[in-house]
C-alpha positions in Angstrom: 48.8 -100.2 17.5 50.2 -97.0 18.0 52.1 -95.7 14.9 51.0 -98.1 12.9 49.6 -97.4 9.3 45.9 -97.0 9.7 44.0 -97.4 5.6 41.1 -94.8 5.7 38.3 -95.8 2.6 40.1 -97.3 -0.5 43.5 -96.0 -2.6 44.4 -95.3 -5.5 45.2 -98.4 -6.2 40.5 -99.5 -6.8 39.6 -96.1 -7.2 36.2 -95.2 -7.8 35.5 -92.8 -10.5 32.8 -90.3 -10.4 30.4 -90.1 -13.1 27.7 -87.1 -14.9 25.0 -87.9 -12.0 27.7 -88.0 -9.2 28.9 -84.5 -10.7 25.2 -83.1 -10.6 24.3 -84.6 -7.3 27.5 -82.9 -5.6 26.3 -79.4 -7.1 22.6 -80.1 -6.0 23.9 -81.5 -2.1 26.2 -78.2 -2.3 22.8 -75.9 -2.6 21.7 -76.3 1.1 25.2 -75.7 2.3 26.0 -72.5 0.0 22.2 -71.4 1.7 24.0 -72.1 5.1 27.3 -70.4 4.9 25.3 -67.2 3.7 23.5 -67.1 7.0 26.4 -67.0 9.3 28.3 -64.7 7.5 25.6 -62.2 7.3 24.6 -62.5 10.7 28.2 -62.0 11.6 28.4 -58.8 9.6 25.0 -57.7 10.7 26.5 -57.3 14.5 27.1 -53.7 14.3 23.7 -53.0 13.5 22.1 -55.9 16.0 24.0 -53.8 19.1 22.8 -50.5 17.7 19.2 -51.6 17.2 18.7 -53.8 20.1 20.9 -52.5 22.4 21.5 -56.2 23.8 23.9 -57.5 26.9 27.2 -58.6 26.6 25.9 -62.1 27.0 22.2 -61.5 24.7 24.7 -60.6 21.9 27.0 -63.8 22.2 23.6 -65.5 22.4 22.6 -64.1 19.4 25.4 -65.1 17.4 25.6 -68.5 18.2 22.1 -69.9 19.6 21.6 -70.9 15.7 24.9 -72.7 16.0 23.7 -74.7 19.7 20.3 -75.1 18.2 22.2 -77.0 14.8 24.5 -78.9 16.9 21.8 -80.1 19.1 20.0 -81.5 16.3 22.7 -82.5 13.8 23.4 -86.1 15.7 19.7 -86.7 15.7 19.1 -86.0 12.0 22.4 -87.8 10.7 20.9 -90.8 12.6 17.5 -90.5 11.1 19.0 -90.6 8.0 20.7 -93.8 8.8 17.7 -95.0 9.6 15.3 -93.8 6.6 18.0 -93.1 4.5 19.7 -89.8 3.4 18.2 -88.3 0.7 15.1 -88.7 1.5 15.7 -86.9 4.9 17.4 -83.8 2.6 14.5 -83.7 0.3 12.2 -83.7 3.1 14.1 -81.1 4.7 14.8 -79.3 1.2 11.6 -79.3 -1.0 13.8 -77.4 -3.6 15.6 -80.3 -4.1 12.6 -82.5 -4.6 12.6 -82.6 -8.5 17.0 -83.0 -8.9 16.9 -85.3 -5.7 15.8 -88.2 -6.7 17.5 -88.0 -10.1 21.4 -87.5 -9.0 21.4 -88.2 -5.3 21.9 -92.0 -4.1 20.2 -93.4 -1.4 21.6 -95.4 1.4 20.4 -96.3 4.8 21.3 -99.2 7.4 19.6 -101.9 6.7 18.9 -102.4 10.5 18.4 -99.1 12.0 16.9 -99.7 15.2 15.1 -97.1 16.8 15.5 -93.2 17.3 15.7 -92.0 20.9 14.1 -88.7 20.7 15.0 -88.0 24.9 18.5 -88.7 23.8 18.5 -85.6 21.6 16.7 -83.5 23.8 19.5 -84.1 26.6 21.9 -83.4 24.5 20.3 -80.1 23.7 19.4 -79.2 27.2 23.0 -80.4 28.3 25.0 -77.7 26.1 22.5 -74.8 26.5 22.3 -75.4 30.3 26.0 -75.3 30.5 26.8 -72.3 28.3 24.1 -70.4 29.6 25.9 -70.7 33.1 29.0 -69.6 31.9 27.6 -66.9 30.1 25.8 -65.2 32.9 28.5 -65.6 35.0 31.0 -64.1 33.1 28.1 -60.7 32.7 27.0 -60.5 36.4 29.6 -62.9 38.3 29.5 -65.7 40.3 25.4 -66.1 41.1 23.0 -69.0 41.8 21.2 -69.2 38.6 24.2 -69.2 36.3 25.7 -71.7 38.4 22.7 -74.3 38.8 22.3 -74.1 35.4 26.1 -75.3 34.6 25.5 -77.7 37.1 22.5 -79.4 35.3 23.7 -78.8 31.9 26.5 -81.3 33.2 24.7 -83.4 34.8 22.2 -84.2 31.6 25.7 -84.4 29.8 26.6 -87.2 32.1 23.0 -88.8 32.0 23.2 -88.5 28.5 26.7 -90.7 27.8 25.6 -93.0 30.4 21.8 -93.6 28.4 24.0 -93.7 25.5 26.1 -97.2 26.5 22.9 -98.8 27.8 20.3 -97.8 25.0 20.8 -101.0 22.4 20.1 -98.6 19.5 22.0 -94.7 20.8 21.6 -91.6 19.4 25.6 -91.2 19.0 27.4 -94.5 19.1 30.3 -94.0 21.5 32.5 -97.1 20.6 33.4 -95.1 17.7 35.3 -92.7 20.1 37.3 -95.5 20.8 39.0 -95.3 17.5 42.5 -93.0 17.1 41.2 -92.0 13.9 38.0 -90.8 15.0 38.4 -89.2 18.0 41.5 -87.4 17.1 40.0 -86.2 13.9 37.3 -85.0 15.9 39.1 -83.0 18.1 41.1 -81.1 15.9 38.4 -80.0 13.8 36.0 -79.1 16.9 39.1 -76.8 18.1 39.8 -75.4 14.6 36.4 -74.4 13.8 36.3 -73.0 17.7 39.7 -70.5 17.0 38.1 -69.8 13.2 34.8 -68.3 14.2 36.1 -66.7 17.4 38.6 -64.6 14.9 36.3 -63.7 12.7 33.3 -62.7 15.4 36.1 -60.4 16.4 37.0 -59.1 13.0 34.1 -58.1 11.4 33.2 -55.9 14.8 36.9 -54.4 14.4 36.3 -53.6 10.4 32.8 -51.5 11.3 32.9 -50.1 14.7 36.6 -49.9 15.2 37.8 -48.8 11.4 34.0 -47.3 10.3 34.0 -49.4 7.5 30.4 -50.1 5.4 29.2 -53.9 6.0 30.1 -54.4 2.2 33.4 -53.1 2.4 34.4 -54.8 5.8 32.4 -58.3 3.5 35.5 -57.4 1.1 38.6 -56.8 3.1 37.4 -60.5 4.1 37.7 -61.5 0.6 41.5 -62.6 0.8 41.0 -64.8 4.0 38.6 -66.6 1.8 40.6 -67.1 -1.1 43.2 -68.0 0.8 40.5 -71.2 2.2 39.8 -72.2 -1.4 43.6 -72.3 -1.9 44.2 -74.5 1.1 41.6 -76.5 0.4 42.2 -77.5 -3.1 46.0 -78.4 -2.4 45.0 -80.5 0.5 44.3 -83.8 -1.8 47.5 -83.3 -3.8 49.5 -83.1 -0.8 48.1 -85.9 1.0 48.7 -88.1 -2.1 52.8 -87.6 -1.4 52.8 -87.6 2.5 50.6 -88.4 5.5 48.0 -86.1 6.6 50.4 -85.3 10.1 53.1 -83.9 7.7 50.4 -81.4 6.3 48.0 -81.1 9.4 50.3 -80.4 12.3 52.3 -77.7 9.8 49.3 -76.1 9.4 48.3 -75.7 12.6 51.7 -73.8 13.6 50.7 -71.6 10.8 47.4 -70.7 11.9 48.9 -70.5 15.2 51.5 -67.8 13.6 48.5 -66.2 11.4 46.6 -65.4 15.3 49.9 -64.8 16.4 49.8 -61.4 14.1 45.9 -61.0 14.5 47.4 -60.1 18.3 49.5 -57.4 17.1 46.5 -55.2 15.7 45.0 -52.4 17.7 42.8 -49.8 17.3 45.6 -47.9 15.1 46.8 -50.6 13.1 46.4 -50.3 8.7 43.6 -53.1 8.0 46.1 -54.8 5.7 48.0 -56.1 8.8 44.2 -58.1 9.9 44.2 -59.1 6.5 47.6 -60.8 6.5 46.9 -62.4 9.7 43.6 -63.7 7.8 45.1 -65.1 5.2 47.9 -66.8 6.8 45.5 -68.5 9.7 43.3 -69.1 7.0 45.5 -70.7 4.8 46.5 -73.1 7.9 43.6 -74.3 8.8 41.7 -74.9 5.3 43.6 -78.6 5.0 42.7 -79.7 8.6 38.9 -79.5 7.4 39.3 -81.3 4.4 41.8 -83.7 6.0 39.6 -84.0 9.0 36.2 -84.3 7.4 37.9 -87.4 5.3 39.5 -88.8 8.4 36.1 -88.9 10.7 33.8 -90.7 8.0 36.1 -93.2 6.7 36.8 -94.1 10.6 33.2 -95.3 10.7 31.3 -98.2 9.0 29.1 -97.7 6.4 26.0 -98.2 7.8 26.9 -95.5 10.5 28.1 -93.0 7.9 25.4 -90.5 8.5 25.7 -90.4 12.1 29.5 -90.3 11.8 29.1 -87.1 9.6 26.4 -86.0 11.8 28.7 -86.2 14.8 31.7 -84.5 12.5 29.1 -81.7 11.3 28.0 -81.5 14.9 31.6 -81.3 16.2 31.7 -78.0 13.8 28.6 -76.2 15.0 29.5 -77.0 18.5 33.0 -75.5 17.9 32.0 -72.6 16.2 28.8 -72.1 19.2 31.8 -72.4 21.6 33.9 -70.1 19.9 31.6 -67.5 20.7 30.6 -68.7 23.8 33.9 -69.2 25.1 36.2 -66.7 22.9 33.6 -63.7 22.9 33.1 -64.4 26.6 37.0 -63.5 27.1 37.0 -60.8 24.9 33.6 -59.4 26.2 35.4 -59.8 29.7 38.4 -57.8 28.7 37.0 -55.3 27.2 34.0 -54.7 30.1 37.3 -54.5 32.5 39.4 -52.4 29.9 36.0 -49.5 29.0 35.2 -49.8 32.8 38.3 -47.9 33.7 38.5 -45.7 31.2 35.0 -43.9 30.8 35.2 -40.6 30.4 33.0 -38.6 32.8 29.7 -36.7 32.1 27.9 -39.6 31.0 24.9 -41.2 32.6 24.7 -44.6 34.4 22.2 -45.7 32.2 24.6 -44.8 29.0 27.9 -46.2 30.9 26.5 -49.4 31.6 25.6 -49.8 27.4 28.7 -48.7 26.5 30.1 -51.2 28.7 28.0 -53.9 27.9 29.3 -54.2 23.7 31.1 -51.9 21.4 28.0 -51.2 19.4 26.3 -50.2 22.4 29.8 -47.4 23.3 28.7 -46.1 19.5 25.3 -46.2 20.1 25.5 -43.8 22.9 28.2 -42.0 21.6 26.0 -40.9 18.7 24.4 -37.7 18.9 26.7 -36.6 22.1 28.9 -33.5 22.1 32.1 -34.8 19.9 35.0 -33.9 22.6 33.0 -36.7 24.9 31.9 -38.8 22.0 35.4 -39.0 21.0 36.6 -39.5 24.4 34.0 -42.5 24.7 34.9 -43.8 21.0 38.8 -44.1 21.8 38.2 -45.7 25.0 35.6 -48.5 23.9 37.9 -48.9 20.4 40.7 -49.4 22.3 39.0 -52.0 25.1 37.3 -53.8 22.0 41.1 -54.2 20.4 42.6 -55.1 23.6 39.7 -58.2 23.7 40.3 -59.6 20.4 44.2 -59.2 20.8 43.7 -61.5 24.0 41.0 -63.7 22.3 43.9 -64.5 19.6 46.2 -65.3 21.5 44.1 -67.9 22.9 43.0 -68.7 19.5 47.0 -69.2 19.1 47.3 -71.5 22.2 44.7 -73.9 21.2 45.7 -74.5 17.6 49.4 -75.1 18.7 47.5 -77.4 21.2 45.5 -79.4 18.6 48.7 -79.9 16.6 50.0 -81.5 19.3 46.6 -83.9 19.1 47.7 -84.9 15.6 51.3 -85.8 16.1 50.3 -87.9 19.3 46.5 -89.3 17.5 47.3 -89.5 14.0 50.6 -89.9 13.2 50.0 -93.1 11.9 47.1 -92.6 9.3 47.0 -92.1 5.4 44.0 -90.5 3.6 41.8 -92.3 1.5 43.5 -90.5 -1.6 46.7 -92.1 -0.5 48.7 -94.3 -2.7 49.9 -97.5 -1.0 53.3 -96.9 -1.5 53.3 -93.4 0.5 55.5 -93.5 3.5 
């Protein structure tokens, strides 16, 4: 019932110790993922040069960033319940063949022992069903209201809907929805969907800001990042301790309002601001957020059975590439918007249609053409984009702002009443 003490997993009271293999096996799993993390943060520091090389849209450059994170998403539910089905590490070292010869040595295998059938159409809805909708809102927010972009929200949701309802009639789904039933899960869910979404979206906006607004190097603008990430590691480790003492609300919904505070000050900086205030506001957001991860991760798999582990972590995992692929979708689309409106009015003259509508279209694309131009209108066109670009990101944190204040409020309504699985039975 509501408020009531919900046990996640086991306490402290039969704890499981982890061995030598389980040791090795985490530093083997953690391979793949260290692989992973790389990509998206070079491809979010390779954005400068995307825009200059390509010269792409508004909306081909939000593609761009996050079709990798759709594409994941899409997929994620149907692996984790494939793995379920065949069991896990087998599915990594088929997907991982330089895992083959550590694998088998330090990873143990699990799998349901009844795992039904995979529904291949299942996935492929649920693919169709976000790309179909994000497309639409895309396109509309780059050209405006049009038929295309809005058929194609209009079947993206419809598949959606197709998709839940297949779900409660198939006798073996893709995603089983009866775990959205529980507090735990759902709750968990959402707050980590909306934290990743308001983490990505600040730093798709940040890197841009270091090179094309400051002129920083991709290395250097990789370093002024470095504190943000520290700060993470920090968070993260402390998480545990403090969950051992006191609920996860009494650290989750604090953290939250911090993060909120941290994208609070990420609104304050402009195109004149000292890069140490954007490094503030990245450590303190980042330093609020880093226990909702760990918290939430923890919350989402022990809400599920064991046989449904897989797909519960596929879902969780799932919920994180969505977020982040909405982040850009949805966050970059209002700071892309913005700063189309801001540049629009403030183009200096003597430039071509053909230039104005690249400058307008990204900030790479206003230094693109600004290169090589005489410098009184090269610095006229610099300022303006510069200053449209910081007026997008201040807007896209304040949103950032709203929506972790928001999901704070989801853990002091969902999971008020839950301890973490390293919780002693005595905390209150």
């Amino acid at each position: 019932m509501p408020g009531a003490p919900v046990y996640l997993h086991m306490t402290r009271d039969n704890p499981a110790q982890a061995g030598r293999r389980e040791w090795l096996g985490l530093a083997v799993i953690a391979l793949p993922c260290l692989l992973y993390s790389m990509d998206l943060t070079v491809l979010h520091l390779a954005v400068p040069a995307l825009s200059a090389d390509l010269q792409p849209t508004s909306a081909q450059l939000l593609w761009l960033i996050d079709i990798y994170g759709f594409f994941v998403a899409g997929f994620l539910i149907t692996m984790g319940t494939l793995g379920d089905r065949i069991g896990r590490r087998r599915l990594l070292l088929i997907g991982m063949a330089l895992l083959l010869v550590l694998g088998p040595l330090v990873l143990p295998e699990f799998k349901d022992p009844d795992p039904g059938k995979l529904d291949l159409l299942s996935a492929a809805m649920s693919l169709t069903a976000v790309l179909a909708a994000i497309y639409g809102l895309k396109q509309t927010v780059q050209d405006g209201v049009g038929w295309l972009p809005a058929l194609a929200a209009l079947v993206g949701i419809s598949v959606g809907i197709a998709f839940v309802v297949r779900q409660r009639r198939l006798a073996d789904p893709l995603i089983d929805l009866r775990l959205f039933s529980v507090p735990a899960f759902s709750g968990s869910l959402a707050v980590y969907t909306l934290s990743i979404l308001v983490l990505f979206g600040a730093f798709f906006f940040m890197f841009q800001y270091l090179q094309l607004v400051k002129g920083l190097s991709p290395i250097v603008a990789g370093l002024w990042t470095l504190p943000s990430f520290v700060a993470f590691i920090v968070g993260s480790m402390l998480a545990p301790a403090l969950v051992s003492r006191v609920r996860p609300v009494v650290v989750m919904a604090p953290g939250l309002a911090v993060a909120a505070l941290g994208f609070g000050v990420l609104a304050l900086v402009d195109e004149g601001s000292s890069v140490l205030l954007l490094v503030v506001a990245s450590v303190i957001f980042s330093l609020g957020l880093s226990p909702i991860f760990t918290l939430t991760t923890d919350l989402i798999i022990g809400a599920a059975p064991p046989e449904r582990a897989g797909a519960a972590s596929a879902i969780s995992e799932t919920g994180a590439e969505l977020g982040g692929a909405l982040s850009i979708a949805i966050l970059g689309t209002i700071g892309t918007a913005f700063y189309r409106s801001r540049i629009g009015e403030s183009l200096p003259e003597g430039i071509s249609p053909e230039a104005a509508d690249t400058a307008r279209d990204t900030l790479g694309g206003a230094v693109a053409v600004a290169d090589g131009r005489p410098d009184p209108l090269a610095d006229e066109l610099l300022e303006a984009a510069r200053e449209a670009f910081s007026d997008g990101m201040q807007v896209a944190a304040l949103v950032s702002a709203v929506l972790a204040v928001l999901a704070a409020v989801v853990v002091a309504g969902f999971l008020r009443g839950l301890r973490a699985a390293t919780a002693p039975a005595g905390v209150a």
